[in-house]
N, C-alpha and C positions, 0 to 999 in steps of 0.2 A: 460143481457145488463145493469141492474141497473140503478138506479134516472139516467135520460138526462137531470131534470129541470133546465134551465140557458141556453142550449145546441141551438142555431138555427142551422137549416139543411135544403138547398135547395133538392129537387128532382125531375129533370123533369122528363115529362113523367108518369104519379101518376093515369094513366088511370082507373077507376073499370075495371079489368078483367085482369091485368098484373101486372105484377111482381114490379113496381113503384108503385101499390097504395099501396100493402103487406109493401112495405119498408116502405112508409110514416107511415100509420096506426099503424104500431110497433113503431117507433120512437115516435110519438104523443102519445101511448098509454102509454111510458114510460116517458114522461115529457116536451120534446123536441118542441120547435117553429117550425114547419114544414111551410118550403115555397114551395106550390104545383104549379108548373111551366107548362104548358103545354099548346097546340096549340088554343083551345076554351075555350069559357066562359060555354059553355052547360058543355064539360065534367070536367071541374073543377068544376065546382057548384055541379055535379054531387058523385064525389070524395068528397068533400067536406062531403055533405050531408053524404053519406055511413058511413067517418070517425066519423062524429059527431055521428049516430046512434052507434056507438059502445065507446067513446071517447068523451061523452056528451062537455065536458069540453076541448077539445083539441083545442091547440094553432095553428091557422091555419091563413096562408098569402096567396093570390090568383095573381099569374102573368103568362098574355100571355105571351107566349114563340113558338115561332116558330124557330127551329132547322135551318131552312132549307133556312133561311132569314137573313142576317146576318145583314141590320138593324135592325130586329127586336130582334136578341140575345141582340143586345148594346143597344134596349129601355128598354130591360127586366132587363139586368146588371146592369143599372142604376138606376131600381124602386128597385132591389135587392141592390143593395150597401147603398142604402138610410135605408136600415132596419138596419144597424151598421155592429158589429164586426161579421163575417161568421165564425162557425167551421165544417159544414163540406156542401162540395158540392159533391151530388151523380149525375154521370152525366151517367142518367139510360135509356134516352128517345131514341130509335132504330127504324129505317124501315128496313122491310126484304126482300131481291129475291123480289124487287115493279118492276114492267113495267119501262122502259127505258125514263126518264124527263129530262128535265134541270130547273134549279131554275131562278128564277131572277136573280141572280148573274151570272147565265151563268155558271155551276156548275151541276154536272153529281148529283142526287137530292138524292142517298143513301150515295156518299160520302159526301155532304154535310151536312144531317140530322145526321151521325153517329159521323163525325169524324169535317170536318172545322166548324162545327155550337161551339159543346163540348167546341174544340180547343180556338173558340174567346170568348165564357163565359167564361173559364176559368180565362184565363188573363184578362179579365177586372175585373174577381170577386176578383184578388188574392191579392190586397189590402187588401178587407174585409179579408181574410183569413188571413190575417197577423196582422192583428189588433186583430185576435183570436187565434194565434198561442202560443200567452205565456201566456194562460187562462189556467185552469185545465183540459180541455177537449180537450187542443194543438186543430190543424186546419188539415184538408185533405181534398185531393179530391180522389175521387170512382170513378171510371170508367167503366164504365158494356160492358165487352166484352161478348167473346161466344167460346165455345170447337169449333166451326166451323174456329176458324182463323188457325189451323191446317190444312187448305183443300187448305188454299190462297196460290195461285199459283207464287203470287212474291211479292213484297212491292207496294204500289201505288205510284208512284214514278215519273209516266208523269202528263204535264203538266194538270192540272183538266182543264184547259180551251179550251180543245183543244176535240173535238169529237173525238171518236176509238169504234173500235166496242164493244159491250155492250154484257157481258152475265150478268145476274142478279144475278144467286149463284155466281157466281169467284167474282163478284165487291163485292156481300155482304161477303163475308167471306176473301177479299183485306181488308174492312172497320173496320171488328174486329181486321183483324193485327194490324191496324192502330192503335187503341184501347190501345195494347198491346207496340206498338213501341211508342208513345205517352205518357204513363205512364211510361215506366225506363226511356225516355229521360226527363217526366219532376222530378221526381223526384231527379234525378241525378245531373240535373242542379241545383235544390232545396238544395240539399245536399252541393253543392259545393258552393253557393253565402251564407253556413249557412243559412237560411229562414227557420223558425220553420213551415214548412207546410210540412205533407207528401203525397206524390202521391200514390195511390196503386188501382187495377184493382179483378173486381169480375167477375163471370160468374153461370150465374143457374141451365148450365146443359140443358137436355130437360122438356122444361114447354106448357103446355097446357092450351096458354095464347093467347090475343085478336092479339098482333103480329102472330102468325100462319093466321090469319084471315083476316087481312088486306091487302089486296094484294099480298098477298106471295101464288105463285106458283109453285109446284112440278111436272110441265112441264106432259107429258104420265103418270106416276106414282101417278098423285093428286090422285084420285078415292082411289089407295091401301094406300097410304101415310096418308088420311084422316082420313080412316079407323084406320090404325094401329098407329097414334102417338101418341091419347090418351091411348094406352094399355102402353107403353113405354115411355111416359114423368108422370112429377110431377106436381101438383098444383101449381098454382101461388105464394102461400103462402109458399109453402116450394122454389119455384126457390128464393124467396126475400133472404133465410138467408146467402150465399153468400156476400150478398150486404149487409147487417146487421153487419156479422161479420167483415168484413172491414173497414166498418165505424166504429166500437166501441170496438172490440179485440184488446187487446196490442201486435200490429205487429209494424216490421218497415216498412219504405219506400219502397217500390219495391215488397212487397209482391201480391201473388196474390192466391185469393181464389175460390174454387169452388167445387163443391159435391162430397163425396167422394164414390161414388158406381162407379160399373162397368162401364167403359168409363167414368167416370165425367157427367151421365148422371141423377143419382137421387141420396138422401142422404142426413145428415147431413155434414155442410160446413167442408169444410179442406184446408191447404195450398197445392195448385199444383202447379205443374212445364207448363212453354210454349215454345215454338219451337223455336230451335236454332237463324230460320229468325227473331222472336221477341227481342231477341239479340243482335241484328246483332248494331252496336252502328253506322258505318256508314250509315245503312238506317235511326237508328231514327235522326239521326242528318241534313240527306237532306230531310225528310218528315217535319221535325220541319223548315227549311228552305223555303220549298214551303207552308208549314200551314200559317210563317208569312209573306210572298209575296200574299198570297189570300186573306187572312183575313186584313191585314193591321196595323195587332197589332204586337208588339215588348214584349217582356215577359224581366224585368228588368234583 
């Protein structure tokens, strides 16, 4: 990864036990201003503290961020743009297969935390990105998908405001599509208005991280699923390097990264390919359509 010194890098999501604090921690231990972005003050002090025990000296910013609040993205975008020029934004922080909510926004609460929360930081931060874009360390945003948006059964593509029946895997692995249809369309756009910032998308693979743990249920199956996914996933710290090599390997825009073992399930990172619906340029361009009719942002 080499000296980051100069480098700031937001990461929500930096929980100790997932795959967001591994990213932070390597970034910070390489030089980098880490902004640890996430829902509490307990677990960022927390993250905090863990980093510094390893990282005595690491350059660390602390801001609530709650995903799933979309004033609350735009109070945090603004504590965030107040720290100057951004190069890079990892936008790491995911709920899985959770119970069936709605947000304050009146917002179905996985596509909200995964994809419209992401969606409206983004473009408010891409100023900062752009102010960092003709730096030596250029400007991107990361976006942490999942091998599961290959299961999603269509694009999300109705109205979020409108209630439909809820399964929790289809919607969770609708919301990595999203992930995916959200990074070629913004990079694409990027490309095309020239804007030195590139978009590109990671994924860990299976990790055996506090996301399995939070709410995510594997329906009849928990008991054997419990059992067996730590025989068959990876550490947190190796699901991070995905997300590492995106943010600081010399790729272009649109790339996307993730393990290279058997299924993209454990390994050192590599470039993979995603499913054709992730493609699909019609869907990302009426999902970027409904992203800015929810959120209320306009991306220049």
């Amino acid at each position: 990864m080499g000296d980051l010194d100069g480098m700031t890098v937001v990461v929500t999501g930096p929980s100790v036990g997932g795959i967001g604090y591994d990213t932070a921690l390597e970034l910070a231990r390489h030089g980098a201003r880490v902004v640890l972005a996430g829902r509490s003050v307990a677990k960022l002090d927390e993250a905090e503290a863990e980093i510094r025990r390893v990282v005595p000296r690491a350059d660390l910013v602390q801001v609530v961020l709650d995903l799933s609040e979309l004033a609350s993205v735009r109070r945090a975008a603004s504590e965030i743009a107040a720290l100057g020029p951004l190069h890079r934004l990892i936008n790491n922080a995911g709920i899985m297969a959770t119970s069936h909510g709605r947000t304050v926004d009146g917002l179905e609460q996985q596509l909200a935390t995964n994809h419209f929360g992401p969606f409206l930081l983004t473009g408010l931060l891409l100023p900062s990105l752009l102010e960092a874009g003709t730096s030596p360390y250029g400007a991107r945003v990361v976006t942490v998908a999942s091998v599961g948006h290959k299961l999603a059964p269509k694009a999300p593509l109705a109205d979020p405001r409108v209630e439909g029946r809820y399964l929790r895997w289809p919607t969770y692995f609708q919301t990595k599509l999203a992930n995916l249809l959200f990074t070629y369309e913004l990079d694409r756009r990027l490309r095309g208005a020239a804007l030195p910032v590139r978009a590109l998308a990671a994924h860990p693979g299976a990790v055996n991280s506090r996301l399995i743990s939070n709410g995510t249920s594997f329906g009849p199956l928990s008991r054997i699923a419990d059992a067996a996914y730590p025989l068959v996933s990876q550490r947190p710290a190796q699901g991070a390097w995905p997300s590492l090599m995106a943010a600081t390997a010399d790729l272009p825009g649109g790339t996307y990264v993730g393990p290279s073992g058997i299924g993209e399930m454990q390994g050192p990172p590599r470039v993979v390919g995603s499913t054709k619906l992730s493609h699909d340029q019609i869907a990302q361009r009426r999902l970027w359509e409904i992203s800015e009719q929810t959120t209320g942002i306009s991306y220049p």
